[in-house]
C-alpha positions in Angstrom: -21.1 -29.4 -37.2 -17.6 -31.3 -36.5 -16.4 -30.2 -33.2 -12.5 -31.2 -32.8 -11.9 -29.4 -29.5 -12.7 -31.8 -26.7 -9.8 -31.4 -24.7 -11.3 -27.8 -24.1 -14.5 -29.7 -23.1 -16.3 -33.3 -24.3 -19.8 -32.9 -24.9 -21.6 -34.5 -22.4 -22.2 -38.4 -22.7 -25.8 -39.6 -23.5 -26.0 -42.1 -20.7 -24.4 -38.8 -17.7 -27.3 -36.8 -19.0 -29.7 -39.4 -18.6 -28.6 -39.9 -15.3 -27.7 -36.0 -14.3 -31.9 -35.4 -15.1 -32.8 -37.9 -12.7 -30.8 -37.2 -10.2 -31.8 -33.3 -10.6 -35.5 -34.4 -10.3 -35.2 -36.5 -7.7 -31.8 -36.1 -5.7 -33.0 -32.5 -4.2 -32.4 -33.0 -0.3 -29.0 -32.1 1.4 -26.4 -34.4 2.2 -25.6 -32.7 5.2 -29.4 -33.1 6.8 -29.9 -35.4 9.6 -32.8 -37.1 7.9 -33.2 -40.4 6.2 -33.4 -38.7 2.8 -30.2 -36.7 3.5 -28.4 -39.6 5.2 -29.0 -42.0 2.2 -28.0 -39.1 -0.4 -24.3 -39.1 2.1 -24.3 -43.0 1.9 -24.3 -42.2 -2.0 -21.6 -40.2 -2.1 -19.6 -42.1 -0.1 -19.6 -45.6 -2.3 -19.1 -42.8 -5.1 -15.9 -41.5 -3.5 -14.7 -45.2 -2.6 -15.4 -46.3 -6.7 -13.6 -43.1 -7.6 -10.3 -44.8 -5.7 -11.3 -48.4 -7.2 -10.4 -46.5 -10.5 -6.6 -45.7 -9.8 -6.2 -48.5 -7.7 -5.4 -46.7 -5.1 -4.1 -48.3 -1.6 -5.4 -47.8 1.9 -5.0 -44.0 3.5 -5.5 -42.5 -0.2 -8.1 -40.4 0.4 -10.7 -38.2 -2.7 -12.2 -35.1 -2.2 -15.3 -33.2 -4.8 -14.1 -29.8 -6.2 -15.8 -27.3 -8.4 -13.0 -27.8 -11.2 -9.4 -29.3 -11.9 -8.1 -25.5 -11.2 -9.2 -25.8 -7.7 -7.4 -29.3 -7.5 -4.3 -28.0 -8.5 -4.7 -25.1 -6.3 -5.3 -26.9 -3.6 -2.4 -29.3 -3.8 0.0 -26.0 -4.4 -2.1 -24.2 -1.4 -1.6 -26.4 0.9 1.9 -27.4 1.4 2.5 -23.6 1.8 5.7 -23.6 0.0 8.4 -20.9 1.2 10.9 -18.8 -0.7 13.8 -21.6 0.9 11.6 -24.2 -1.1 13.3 -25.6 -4.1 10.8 -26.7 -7.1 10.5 -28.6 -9.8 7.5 -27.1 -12.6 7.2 -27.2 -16.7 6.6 -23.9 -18.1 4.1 -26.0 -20.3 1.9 -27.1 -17.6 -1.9 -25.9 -16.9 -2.1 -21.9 -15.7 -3.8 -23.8 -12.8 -0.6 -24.8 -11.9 2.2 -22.2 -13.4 0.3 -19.6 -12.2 0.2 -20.3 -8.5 3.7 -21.9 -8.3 4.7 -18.9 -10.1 3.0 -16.7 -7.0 4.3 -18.7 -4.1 7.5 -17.4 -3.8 8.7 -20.5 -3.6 12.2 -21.7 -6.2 11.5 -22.6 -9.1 13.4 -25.0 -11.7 11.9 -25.6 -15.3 11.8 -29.5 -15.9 14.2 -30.2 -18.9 12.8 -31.7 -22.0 14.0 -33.3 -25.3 13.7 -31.8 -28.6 11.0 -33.3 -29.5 9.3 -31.8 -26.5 9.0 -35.5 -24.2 10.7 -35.0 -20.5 13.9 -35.6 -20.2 13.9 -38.0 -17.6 17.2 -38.6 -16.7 18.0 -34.6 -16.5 14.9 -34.4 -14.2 16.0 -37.2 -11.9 19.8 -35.4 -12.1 18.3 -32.4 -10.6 16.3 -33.9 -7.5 17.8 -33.4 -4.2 17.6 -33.6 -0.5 16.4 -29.5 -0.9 14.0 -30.1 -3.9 10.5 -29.9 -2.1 8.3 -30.0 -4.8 7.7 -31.6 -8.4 4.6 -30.6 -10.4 4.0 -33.0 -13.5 1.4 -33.1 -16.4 0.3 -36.6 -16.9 -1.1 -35.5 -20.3 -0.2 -32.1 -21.9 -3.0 -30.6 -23.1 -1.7 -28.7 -25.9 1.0 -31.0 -27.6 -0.7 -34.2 -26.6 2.6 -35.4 -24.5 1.5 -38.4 -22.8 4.3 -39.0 -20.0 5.3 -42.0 -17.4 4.4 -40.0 -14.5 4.2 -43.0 -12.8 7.6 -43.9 -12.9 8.9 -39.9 -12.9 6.9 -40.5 -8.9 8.9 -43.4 -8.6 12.0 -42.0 -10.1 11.7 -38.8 -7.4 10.8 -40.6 -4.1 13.9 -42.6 -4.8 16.2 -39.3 -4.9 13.9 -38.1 -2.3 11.4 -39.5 -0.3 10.4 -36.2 1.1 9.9 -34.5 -1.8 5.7 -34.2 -2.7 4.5 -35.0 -6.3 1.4 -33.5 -7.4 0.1 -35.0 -10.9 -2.1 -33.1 -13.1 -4.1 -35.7 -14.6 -6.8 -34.1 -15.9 -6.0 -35.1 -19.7 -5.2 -38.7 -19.1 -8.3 -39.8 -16.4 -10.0 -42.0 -18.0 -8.7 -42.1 -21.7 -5.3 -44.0 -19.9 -4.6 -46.6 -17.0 -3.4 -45.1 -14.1 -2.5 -46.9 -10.6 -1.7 -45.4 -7.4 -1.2 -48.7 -5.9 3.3 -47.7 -5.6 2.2 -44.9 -3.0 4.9 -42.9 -5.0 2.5 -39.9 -6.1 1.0 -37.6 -3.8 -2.2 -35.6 -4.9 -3.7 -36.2 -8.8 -6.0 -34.0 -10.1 -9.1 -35.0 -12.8 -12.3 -33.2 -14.3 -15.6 -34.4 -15.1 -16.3 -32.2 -18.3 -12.7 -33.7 -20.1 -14.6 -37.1 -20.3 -18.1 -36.4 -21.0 -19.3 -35.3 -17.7 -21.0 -32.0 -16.5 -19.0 -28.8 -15.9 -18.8 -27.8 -12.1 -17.3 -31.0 -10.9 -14.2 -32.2 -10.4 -11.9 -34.3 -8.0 -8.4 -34.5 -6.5 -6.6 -37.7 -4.9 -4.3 -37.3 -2.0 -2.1 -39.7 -0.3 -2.7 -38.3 2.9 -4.7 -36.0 4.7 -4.2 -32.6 3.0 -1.8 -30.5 5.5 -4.8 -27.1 5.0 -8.3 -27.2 4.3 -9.4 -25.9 1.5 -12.4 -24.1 2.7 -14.1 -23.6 6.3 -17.4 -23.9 7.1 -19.8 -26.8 7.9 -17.8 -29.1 7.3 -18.2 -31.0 4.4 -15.7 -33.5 2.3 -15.0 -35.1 5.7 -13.9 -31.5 7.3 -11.8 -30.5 4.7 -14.1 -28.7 1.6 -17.2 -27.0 3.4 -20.5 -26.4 0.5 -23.0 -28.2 0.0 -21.7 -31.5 -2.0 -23.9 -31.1 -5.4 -25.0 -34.5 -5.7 -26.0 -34.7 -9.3 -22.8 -33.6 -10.8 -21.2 -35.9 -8.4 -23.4 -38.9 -9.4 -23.0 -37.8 -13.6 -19.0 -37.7 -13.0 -19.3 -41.2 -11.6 -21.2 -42.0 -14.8 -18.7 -40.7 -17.3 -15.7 -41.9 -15.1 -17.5 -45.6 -15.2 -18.4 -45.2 -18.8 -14.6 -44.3 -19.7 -13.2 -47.2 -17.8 -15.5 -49.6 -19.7 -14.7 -48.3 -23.0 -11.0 -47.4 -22.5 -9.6 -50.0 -24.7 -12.3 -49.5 -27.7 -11.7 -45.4 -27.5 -8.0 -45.7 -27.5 -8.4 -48.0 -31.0 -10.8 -45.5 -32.0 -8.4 -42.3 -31.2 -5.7 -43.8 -32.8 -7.6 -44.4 -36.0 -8.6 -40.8 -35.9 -5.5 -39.0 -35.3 -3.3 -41.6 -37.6 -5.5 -41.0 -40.5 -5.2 -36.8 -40.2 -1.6 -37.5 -40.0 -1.6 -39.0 -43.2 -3.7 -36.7 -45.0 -1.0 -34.1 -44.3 2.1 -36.2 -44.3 3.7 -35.4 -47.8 2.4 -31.5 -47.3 5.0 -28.6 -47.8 2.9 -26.4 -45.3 1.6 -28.3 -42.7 3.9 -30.4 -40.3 3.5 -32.3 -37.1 6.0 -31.1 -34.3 6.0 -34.5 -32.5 6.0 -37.9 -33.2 2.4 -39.9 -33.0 4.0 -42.3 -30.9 5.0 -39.9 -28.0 1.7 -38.6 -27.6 -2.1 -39.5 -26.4 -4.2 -40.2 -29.6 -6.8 -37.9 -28.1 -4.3 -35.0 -29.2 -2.7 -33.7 -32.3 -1.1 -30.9 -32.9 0.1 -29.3 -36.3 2.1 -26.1 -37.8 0.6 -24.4 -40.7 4.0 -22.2 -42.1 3.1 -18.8 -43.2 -0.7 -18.9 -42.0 -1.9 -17.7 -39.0 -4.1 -20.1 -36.8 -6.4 -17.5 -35.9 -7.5 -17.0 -39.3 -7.5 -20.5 -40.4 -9.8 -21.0 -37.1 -12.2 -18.2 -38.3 -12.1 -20.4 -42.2 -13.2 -23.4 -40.4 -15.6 -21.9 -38.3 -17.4 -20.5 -41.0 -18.0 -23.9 -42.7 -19.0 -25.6 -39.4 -15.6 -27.0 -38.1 -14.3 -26.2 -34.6 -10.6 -26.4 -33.3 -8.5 -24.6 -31.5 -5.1 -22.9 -31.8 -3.8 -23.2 -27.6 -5.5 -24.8 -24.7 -8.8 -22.6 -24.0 -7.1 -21.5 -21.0 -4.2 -19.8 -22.9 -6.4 -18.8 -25.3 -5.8 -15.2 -24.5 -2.1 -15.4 -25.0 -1.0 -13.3 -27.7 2.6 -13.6 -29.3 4.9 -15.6 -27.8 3.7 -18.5 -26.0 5.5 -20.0 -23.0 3.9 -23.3 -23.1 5.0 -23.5 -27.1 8.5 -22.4 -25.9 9.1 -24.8 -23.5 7.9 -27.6 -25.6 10.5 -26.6 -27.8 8.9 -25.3 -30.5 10.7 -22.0 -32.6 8.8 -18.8 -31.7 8.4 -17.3 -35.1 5.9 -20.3 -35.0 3.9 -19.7 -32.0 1.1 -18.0 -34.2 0.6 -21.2 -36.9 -0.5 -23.8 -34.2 -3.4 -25.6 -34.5 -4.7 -28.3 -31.7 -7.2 -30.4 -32.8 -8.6 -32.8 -30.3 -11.1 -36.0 -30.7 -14.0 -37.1 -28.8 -16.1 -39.9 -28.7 -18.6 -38.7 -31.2 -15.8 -38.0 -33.8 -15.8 -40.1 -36.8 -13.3 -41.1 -39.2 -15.9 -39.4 -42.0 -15.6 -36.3 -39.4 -11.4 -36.6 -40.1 -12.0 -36.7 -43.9 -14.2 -33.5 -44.1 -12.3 -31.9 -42.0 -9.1 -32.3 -43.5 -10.7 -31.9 -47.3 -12.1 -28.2 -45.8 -8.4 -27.0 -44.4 -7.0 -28.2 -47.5 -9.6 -25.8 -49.3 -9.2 -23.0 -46.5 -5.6 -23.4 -47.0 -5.5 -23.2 -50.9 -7.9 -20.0 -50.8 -6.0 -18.0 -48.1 -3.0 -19.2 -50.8 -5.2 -17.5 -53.7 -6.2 -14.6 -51.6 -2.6 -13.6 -49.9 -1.1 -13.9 -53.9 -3.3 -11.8 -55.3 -2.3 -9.2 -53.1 
């Protein structure tokens, strides 16, 4: 099997599993129990939450919280400020649903962020349209369909200058850990991240915030310092630890790796008449590719592949039930009699450049027999 959809979901790293047994086996007491075993299981969590803000070098008063996924992150941060119809706000049509979809239901007003033609964010157009009355900007660190990998960094920067009221949430649930990332400027408010986009377990996940979040998200006994009640599930929380410490160490090698991976697909396809790439290698993560096959449609390719042992993707696994035209491939600029011939592929650690090669030998072949197959008819 060759599975090419990890930013959908990595398979879980050898040494998080080792460590998510243990801590099943032996971490079963609650945090939240006033004896020793409880209290040292807190004491945990807290030295994890501190190494979690090591990570993004974050400053004093940033503070972490434990979520059950990167949806309830980015729900949180939109939740919270308890934006108003008055409320002016900046948003990409090609972000997450996790954060569209919300924005989308506040009421609030919102304004697409502009983008080049080749699908980057137009920066200067963005800045343009800041004011004193813009409340809000929502932006994708990494897009997780086209691969964009953007400055949001200096975006942060870019809109505290304009305004220094306005609140920046970062989705950064494609980038943590695959890309350096500092919070040390003060200039971006909340960030999202997920344990299962870097080898972690599903069920866990994590949002940064500046300060003190203006709502809690949910009441009860009080847990995540008063501001998330549940029971903290400790062995998710130590396995996300594992894989976010295991990422950081290896950043540098992966990134060589990645870039090896999705350079050599490129080239495979690079003098074909069918397939083309939409954006440019160099304005994207090397985690990400994506590709148009003219006059096929992805779904049946993806059913081809599947059938030989090969798994991609055609959208983000949480658009996946889009059908027709698709407002994260419009807004990325790409033509809409197109929007049914994407394909995504996505590496992984456990990818190998021999994983590329048959891979691309098996679309070639898919590709020649749907060829075969639609001329006969």
């Amino acid at each position: 099997m060759i599975y090419l959809d990890n930013a959908a979901s990595w398979p879980i790293l050898p040494s998080v599993m080792g460590v998510l047994g243990r801590s099943l086996a032996d971490d079963y007491a609650n945090l939240s129990a006033a004896h020793r075993l409880g209290k040292d299981l807190f004491e945990r969590v807290e030295v994890i939450r501190q190494d979690f803000l090591n990570l993004v070098d974050a400053p004093q008063g940033y503070q972490f919280y434990f979520t059950s996924s990167a949806t309830e992150s980015n729900n949180w941060a939109i939740w919270q400020r308890a934006f108003t119809s008055c409320d002016e706000i900046l948003y990409s049509r090609a972000d997450h649903p996790s954060i569209t979809v919300p924005l989308e239901k506040s009421g609030a007003k919102l304004r697409n962020i502009p983008r080049h033609m080749d699908g980057r964010i137009d920066q200067n157009q963005l800045s343009d349209m800041i004011t004193t009355d813009t409340k809000g900007l929502f932006v994708t660190w990494v897009n997780g369909q086209s691969g964009h990998l953007e400055d949001v960094a200096a975006l942060a920067r870019e809109a505290k200058r304009r305004n220094p009221e306005i609140y920046v949430h970062v989705d950064g649930v494609q980038g943590f850990g695959k890309h350096a990332i500092s919070l040390r400027d003060d200039a971006i408010d909340s960030f999202s991240l997920s344990s299962h986009k870097i080898g972690g377990p599903k069920g866990i996940a994590g949002i940064y915030f500046r300060t003190m979040p203006s709502k809690l998200l949910l009441h009860g006994g009080g847990q995540e310092h008063g501001m998330r009640a549940g029971t903290p599930p400790f062995p998710l929380i130590v396995a996300m630890q594992e894989a976010a410490q295991w990422m950081n160490l290896h950043r540098e090698t992966l990134w060589a790796k990645m870039q090896q991976l999705n350079q050599a697909f490129r080239s495979f396809f690079s003098t074909d008449k069918i397939i083309s790439f939409p954006f440019l290698e160099e304005h994207c993560s090397p985690y990400i590719v994506m590709l148009v096959v003219r006059g096929v449609s992805s779904d049946i390719i993806l059913r081809h592949l599947e059938m030989e042992q090969v798994f991609c993707a055609s959208t983000a696994a949480c658009s996946s039930k889009i059908k027709g035209t698709n407002p994260t491939f419009l807004d990325l600029r790409i033509p809409e009699d197109l929007h049914k011939n994407v394909l995504r592929l996505s590496f992984g650690q456990q990818n190998s450049l021999e994983d590329v090669k048959t891979s691309c030998n098996l679309l070639n072949r898919v590709l020649q027999t749907i060829s075969l197959l639609t001329h006969k008819r």
